[in-house]
C-alpha positions in Angstrom: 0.0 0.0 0.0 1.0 3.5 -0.6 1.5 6.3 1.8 -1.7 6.9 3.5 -2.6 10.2 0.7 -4.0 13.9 1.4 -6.9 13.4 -0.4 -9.2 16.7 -1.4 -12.6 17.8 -1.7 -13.2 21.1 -3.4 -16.8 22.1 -4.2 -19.5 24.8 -3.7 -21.7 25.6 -0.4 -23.9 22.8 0.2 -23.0 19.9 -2.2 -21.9 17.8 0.9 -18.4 17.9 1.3 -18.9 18.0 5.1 -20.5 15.1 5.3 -19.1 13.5 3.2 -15.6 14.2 4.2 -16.2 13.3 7.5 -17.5 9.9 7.4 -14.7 8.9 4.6 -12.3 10.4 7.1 -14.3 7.6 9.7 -14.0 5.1 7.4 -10.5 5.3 6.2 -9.0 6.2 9.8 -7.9 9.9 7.9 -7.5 12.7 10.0 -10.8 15.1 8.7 -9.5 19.2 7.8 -12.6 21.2 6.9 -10.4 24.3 6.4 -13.8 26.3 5.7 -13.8 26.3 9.6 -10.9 28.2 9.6 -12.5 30.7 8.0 -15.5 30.8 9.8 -13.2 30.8 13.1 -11.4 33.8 11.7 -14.9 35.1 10.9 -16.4 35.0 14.1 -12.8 36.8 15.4 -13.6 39.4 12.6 -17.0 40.0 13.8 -16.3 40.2 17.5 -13.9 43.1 16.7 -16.3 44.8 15.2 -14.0 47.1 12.8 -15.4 48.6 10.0 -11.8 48.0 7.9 -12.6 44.1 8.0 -9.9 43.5 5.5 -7.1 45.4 8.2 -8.9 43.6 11.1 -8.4 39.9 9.0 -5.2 40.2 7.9 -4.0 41.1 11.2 -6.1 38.8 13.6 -4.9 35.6 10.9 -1.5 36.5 11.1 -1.9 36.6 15.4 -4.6 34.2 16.3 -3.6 30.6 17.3 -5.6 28.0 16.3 -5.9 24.7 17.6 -7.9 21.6 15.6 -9.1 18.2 16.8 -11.3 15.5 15.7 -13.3 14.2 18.5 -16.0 11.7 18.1 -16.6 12.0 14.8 -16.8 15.8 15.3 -14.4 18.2 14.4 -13.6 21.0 16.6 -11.9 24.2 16.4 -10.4 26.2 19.3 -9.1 30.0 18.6 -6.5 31.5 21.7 -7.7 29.0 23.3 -11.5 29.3 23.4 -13.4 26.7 22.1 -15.5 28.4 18.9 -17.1 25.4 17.0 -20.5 26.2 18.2 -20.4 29.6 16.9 -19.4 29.6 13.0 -22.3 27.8 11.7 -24.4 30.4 11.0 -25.3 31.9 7.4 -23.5 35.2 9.0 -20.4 33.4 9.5 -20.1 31.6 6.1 -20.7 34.6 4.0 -18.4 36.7 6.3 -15.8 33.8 5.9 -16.5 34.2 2.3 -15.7 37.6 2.1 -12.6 37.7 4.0 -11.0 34.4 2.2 -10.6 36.8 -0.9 -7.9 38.6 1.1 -4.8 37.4 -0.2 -2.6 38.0 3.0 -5.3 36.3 4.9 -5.1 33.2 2.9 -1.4 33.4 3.1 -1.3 33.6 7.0 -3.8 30.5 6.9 -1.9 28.4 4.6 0.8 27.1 6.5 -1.9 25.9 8.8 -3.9 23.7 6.7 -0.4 22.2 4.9 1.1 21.6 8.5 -1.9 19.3 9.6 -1.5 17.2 6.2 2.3 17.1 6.4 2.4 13.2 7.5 -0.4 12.4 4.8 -3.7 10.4 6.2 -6.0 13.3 5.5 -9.4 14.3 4.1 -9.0 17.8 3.3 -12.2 19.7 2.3 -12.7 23.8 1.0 -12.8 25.7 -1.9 -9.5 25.6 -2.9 -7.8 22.1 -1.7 -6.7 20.9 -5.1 -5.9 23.9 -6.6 -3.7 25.6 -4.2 -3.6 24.5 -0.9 -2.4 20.8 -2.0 -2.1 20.9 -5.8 0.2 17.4 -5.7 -2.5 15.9 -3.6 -2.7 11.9 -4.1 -6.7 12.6 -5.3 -9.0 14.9 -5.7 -12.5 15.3 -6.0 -14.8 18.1 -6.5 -18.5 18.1 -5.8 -20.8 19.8 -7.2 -25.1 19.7 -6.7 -27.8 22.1 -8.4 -28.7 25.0 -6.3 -31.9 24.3 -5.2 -31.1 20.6 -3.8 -28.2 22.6 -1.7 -30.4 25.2 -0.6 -32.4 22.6 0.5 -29.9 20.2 2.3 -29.2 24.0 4.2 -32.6 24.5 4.7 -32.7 20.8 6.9 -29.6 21.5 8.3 -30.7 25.2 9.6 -33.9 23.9 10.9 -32.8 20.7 12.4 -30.8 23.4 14.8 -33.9 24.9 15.2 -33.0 28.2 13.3 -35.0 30.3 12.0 -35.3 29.6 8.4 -36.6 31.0 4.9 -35.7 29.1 1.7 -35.5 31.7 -1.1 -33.2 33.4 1.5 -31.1 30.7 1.8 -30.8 29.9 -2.2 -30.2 33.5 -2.4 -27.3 33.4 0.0 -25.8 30.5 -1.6 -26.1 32.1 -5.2 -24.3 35.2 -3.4 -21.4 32.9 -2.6 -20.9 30.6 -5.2 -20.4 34.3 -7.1 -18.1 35.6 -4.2 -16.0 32.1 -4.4 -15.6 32.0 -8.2 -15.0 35.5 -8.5 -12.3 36.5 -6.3 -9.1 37.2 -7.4 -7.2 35.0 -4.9 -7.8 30.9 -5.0 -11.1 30.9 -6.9 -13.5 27.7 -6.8 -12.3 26.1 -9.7 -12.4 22.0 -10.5 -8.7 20.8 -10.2 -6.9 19.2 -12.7 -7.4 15.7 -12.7 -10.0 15.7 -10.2 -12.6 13.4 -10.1 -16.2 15.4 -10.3 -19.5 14.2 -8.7 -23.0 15.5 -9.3 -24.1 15.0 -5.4 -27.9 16.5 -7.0 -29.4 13.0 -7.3 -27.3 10.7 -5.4 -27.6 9.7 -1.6 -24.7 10.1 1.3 -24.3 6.5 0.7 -24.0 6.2 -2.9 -21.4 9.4 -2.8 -19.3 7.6 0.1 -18.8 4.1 -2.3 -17.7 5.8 -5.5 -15.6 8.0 -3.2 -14.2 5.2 -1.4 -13.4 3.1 -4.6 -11.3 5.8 -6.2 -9.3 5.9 -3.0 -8.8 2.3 -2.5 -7.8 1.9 -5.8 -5.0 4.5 -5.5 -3.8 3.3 -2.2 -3.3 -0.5 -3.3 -2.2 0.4 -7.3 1.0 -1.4 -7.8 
């Protein structure tokens, strides 16, 4: 068997790379990065501060803030100077503030050595909007998903209310139109498919059926002679 690969998952908001990633992380014994967190932890930094200059307050809060990862129980968790923030960057605030502030090119560059530092040893499902492309561009595979926008505003919609948010649905399909076009648009690490990634339509296909073909494609690079 090969080294135990970084494997990434690039996609838009909602075509279930969380969930995804997480249970082939479970299954595989991988350690599970969902650098969108990051973000969202820097985010909810960002929003604390309250500054009006958010791209000053990012750039310096990413290049100070210490952040501190673990999967535990099948959940990953996200600590920032020590405070425990993982129930707090969930929100549709969060993500389209995480958005926003992953356009800022010394932001991304203060987060960078982060994500490649936990993948150093290989043995990782690494999930975002930019794992293939930039963060790990030699990664052993890649996939990207992708999933119409109304089946993701949905899957957001069940997500939101199983929290017991307050939800609307043309907000949220709204929201996630607003960040697809934030995410392919920005001049720094656009969502783009990677070369030689393997893409899945998520629309009509259930967690189950995503996890096999997913699975296959990595066992088959991990025991190719």
């Amino acid at each position: 068997m090969k080294k135990k690969p970084v494997v990434t998952i690039d996609g838009p908001a909602g075509s279930g790379k969380s969930t995804i990633s997480r249970l082939l992380a479970a299954r595989f014994s991988f350690f599970y990065l969902d650098t969108g967190a990051l973000y969202r932890a820097l985010a909810y930094l960002v929003d604390e501060d309250g500054r009006e200059d958010i791209e000053k307050a990012a750039t310096e809060i990413s290049g100070n803030a210490r952040f501190e990862i673990k999967n535990e129980n099948g959940a990953f968790l996200i600590s920032v100077n020590g405070k425990d923030v993982s129930a707090h960057i969930r929100s549709e605030k969060m993500g389209l503030l995480a958005s926003k502030i992953s356009a800022i090119p010394a932001v991304r560059q203060n987060l960078l050595e982060i994500q490649r530092g936990l993948a150093a040893r290989g043995g990782v499902i690494a999930e975002g909007r930019d794992m293939g492309t930039v963060v790990f561009p030699e990664a052993g595979i890649k996939f990207y998903m992708e999933a119409s926008v109304k089946k993701r505003a949905h899957r957001r919609y069940l997500e939101l209310a199983s929290r017991k948010e307050a939800v609307n649905i043309a907000e949220i399909e709204s929201d996630i139109i607003r960040r697809d076009r934030q995410d392919k648009e920005r001049a720094t690490a656009p969502l783009r498919i990677p070369k030689k990634a393997i893409v899945i339509d998520t629309t009509d296909k259930s967690i189950p059926e995503v996890v096999e073909e997913m699975s296959l494609a990595i066992e088959r690079y991990m025991y190719s002679p």
